[in-house]
C-alpha positions in Angstrom: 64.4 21.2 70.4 66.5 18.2 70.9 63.3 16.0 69.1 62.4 18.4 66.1 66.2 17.9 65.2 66.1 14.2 65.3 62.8 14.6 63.4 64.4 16.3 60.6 67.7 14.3 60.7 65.3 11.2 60.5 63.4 12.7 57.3 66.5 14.1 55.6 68.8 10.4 56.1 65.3 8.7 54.7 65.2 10.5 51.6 68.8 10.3 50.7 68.7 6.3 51.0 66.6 6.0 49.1 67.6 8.7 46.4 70.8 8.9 45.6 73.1 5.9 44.0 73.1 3.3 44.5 69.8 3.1 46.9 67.3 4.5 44.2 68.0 1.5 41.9 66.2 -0.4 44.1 64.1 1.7 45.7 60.9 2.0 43.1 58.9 -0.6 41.5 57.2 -3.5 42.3 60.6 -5.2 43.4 61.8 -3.2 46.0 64.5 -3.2 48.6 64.2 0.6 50.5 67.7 0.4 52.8 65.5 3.7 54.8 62.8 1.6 55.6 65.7 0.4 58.3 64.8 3.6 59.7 61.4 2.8 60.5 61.9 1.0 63.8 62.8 4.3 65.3 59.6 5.3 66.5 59.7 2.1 68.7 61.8 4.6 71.1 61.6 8.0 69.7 57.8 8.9 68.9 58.9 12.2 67.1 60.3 10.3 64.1 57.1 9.3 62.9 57.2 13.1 60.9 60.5 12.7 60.2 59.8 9.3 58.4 56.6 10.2 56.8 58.3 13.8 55.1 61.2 12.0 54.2 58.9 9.3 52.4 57.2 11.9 50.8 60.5 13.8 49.8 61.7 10.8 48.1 58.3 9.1 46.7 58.0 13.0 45.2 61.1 12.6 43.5 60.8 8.7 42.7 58.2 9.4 39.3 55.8 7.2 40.3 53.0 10.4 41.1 50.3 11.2 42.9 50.1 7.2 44.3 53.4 7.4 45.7 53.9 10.2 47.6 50.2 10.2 49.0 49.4 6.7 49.7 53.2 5.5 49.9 53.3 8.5 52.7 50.3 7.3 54.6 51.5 4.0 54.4 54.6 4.9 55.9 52.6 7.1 58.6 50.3 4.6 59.7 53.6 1.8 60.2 55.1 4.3 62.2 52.0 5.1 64.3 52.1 1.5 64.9 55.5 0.9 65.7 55.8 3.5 68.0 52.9 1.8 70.0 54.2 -1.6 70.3 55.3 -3.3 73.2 58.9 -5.5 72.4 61.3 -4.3 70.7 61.2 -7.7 68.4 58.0 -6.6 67.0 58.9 -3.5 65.9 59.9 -3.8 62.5 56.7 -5.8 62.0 54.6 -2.7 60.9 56.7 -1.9 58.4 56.8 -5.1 57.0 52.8 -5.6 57.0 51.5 -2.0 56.4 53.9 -1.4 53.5 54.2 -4.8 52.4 50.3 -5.6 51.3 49.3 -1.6 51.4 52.4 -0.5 48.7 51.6 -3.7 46.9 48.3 -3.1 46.2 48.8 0.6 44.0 52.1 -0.8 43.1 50.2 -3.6 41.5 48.0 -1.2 39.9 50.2 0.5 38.6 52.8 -1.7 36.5 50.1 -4.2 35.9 51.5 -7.1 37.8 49.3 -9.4 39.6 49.0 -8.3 43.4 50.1 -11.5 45.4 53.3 -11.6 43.2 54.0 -8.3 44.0 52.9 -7.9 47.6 55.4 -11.2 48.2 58.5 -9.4 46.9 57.6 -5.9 49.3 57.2 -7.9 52.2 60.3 -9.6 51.3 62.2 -6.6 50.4 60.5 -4.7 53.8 61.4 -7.9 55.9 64.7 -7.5 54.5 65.4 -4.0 55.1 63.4 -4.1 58.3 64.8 -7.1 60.2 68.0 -7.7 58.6 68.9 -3.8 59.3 66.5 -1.9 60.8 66.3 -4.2 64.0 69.9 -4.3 64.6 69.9 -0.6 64.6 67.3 -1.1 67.6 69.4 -3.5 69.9 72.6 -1.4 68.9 70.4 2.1 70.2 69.3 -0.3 73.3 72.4 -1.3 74.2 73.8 2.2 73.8 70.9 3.1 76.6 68.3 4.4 74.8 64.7 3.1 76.3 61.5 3.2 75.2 59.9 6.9 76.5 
């Protein structure tokens, strides 16, 4: 019970960050800066966030506008990165699928989409994933592993 809650705690604080104001300014479009994507090193030690990630990506790519791109390939994206994340070994590398799965897979329909060449573009989501990843998401991770938290 204890994970389905933490699950659905993950997917609801996801969605919100990215959202409501002043997250959502940021949020869509080719230059992007997701504050929830500091969520997505979670996985590393609780497996049963990957659900939580991927419906609260799909929550909040439903209600970004960008359609039928976003919230199905945006949500795989964000699957697949925290498939991966959950299987890695150090806890250094754990923001790194994030970073590379959203970073050149994002990029590429983002691309598409507002007609901006794709290197330009997949540059400033790896940046803004980097960003969000490293710079927050990883100090949530030593914080939890200080706290006690291991890897299951």
């Amino acid at each position: 019970m204890r994970s389905l809650a933490r699950g659905a705690f993950v997917a609801a604080l996801y969605a919100l960050l990215v959202v409501l104001p002043p997250f959502a300014s940021f949020a869509y479009g080719p230059v992007q800066v997701r504050v929830a994507e500091a969520l997505t090193v979670l996985p590393y030690l609780f497996p049963e966030t990957i659900w939580g990630l991927t419906l609260g990506c799909f929550v909040a790519n439903v209600l970004g506008g960008l359609g039928f791109w976003d919230f199905s390939l945006g949500t795989l994206c964000t699957f697949l990165a925290a498939f991966w994340t959950s299987r890695v070994r150090h806890p250094l590398l754990a923001p790194l699928p994030p970073v590379l799965v959203n970073g050149f897979g994002v990029a590429a329909y983002l691309a598409f989409l507002f007609r901006v060449p794709y290197g330009v573009t997949a540059s400033y989501i790896l940046l803004g994933e980097a960003v969000a990843c490293y710079g927050l998401g990883y100090p949530l991770l030593v914080a939890l592993l200080k706290r006690g938290f291991r890897k299951e």
